[in-house]
N, C-alpha and C positions, 0 to 999 in steps of 0.2 A: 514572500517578502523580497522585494528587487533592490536587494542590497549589494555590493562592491564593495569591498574590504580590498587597500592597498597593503602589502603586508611584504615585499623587495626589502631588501635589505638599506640600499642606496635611497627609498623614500624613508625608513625608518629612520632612519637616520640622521635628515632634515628634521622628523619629528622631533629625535631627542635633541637635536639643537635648538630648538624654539621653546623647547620645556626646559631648559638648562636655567638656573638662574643664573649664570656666569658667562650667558651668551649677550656680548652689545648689543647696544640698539641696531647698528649698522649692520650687522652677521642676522639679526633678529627679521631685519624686513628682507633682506636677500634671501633669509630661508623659506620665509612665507611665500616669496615671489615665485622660487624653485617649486616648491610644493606645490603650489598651484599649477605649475609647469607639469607637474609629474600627473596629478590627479586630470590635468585637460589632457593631456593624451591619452589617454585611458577612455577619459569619455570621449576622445575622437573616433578615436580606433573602433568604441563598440557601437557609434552613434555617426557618422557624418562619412562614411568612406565608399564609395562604392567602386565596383569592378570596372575595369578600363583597359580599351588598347592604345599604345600611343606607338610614333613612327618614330624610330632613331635616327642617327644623322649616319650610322652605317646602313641606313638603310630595310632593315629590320620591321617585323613588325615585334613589341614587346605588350604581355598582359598583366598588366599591375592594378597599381588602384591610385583613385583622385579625389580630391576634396571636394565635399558635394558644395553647390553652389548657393544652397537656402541660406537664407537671414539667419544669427543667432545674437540673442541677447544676456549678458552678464549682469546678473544684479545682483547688490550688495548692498549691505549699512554702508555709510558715510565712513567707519573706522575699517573698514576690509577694501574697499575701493582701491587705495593707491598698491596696494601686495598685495593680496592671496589671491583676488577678485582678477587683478593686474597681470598674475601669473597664467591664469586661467587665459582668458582675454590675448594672451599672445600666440597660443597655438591652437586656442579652435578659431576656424574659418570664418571668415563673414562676421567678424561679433561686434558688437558694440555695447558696450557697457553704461552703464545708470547707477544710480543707487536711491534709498531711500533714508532718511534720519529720522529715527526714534528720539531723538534727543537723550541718547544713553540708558534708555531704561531697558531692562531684561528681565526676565521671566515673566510670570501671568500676566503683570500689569502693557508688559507689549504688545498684545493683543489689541488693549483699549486707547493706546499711547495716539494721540493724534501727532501727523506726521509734522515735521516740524520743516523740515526742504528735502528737496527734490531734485534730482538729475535724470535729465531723460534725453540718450541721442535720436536726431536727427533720422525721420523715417519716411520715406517720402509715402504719400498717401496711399493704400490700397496695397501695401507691400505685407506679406503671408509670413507671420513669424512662426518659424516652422521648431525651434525650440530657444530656452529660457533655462540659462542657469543658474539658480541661487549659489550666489556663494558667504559660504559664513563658515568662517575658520574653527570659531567654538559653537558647536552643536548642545549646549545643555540641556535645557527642558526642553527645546525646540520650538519654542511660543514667537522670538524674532524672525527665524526663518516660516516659521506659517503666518505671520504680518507680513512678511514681505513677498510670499508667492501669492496670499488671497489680492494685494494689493496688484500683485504682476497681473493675474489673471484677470481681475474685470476691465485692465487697461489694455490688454492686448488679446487675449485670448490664442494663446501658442497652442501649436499641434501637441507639444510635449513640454512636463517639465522635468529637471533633473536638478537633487542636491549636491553640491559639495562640499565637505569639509573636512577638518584638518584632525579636531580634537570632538570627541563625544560621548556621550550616554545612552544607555539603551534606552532610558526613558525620554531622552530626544528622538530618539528613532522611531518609536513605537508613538508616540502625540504626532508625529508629520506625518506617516502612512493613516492614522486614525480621521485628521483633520485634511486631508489631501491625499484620497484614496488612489488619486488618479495621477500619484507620482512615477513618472517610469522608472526613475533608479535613484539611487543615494549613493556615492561614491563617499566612501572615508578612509581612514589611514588607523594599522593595528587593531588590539584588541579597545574594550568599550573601558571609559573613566566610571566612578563612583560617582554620586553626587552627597556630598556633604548638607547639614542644614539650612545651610543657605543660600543651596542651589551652587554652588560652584563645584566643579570637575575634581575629581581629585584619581590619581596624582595630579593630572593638570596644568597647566601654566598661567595662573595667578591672572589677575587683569591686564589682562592682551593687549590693550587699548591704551594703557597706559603706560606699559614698559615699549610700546612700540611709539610712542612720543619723545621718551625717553628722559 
């Protein structure tokens, strides 16, 4: 299983501030924004980087490493777009981001939900998208992120995809590796949540969507 568990102290950390319910709205999208920050490094570092020499100004040769130069695309729900997706989107290379809208619905019924709009950047024809990151901050059942990567892939057909997200289940986990075998990795943060009868995370952070409106 190509799982990534973030599990630093300084990412934990952003976690329990987004699980707080004492945390504003305004500390609420900053942390999501950070989080996303934390988890796309992570997927840089093990995804995008390759070995390099460059010439210093003493003159020097030095061997380090540089940002590969491929396309990536961020995609999201309409509710993860402006933070977590955002976060994501500012330190992997090359991205541009999109998203899709469920029109709020979650669990099984995501699957069947026809999309309701649509955001897609700017690609100029015949360009290789070499990977596609879902990002979806609550991972529950996993039913919206496997909507939203079946839908990635018959629109673009990436060389790779990868999940991210903030909060989850193992039975989130386990539905996306079953439904999208050919995921290369999952990136999340801690140990895995419960899921309650009606589907929601527990301990968890309550509808996301809505304390992030505020």
């Amino acid at each position: 299983m190509n799982l990534k568990i973030l599990e630093d102290k300084y990412t934990l950390a952003l976690q329990t501030k987004i699980r707080s319910v004492n945390t504003d709205t305004e500390n609420l999208r900053g942390a999501l924004v950070k989080l996303g920050q934390k988890i796309g490094m992570h997927i840089v570092s093990d995804n995008m980087l390759e070995e390099t020499e460059v010439s210093t100004p003493m003159d020097q040769i030095f061997k380090g490493y540089s940002f590969c130069n491929s396309v990536n695309l961020i995609y999201s729900t309409k509710d993860d777009y402006e933070f977590f997706a955002k976060g994501l989107s500012l330190v992997i290379p090359n991205s541009k981001q999109g998203y899709f809208d469920f029109q709020g619905v979650r669990g099984p019924d995501a699957l069947t939900q026809p999309v309701r709009a649509s955001s897609h950047p700017t690609i100029k024809p015949g360009t290789i998208i070499d990977t596609v990151v879902i990002a979806k901050a609550v991972l529950a059942t996993g039913c919206t992120a496997i909507s939203l990567t079946k839908n990635i892939m018959s629109k673009f057909q990436p060389k790779n995809i990868i999940i991210a997200s903030s909060f989850y289940s193992q039975t989130g986990i386990s539905e996306l590796f079953a439904e999208i075998p050919n995921v290369k990795f999952i990136y999340t943060v801690g140990k895995a949540d419960t899921l309650n009868e009606d589907g929601m995370l527990i301990p968890g952070v309550g509808d996301l969507d809505t304390r992030l409106l505020g």
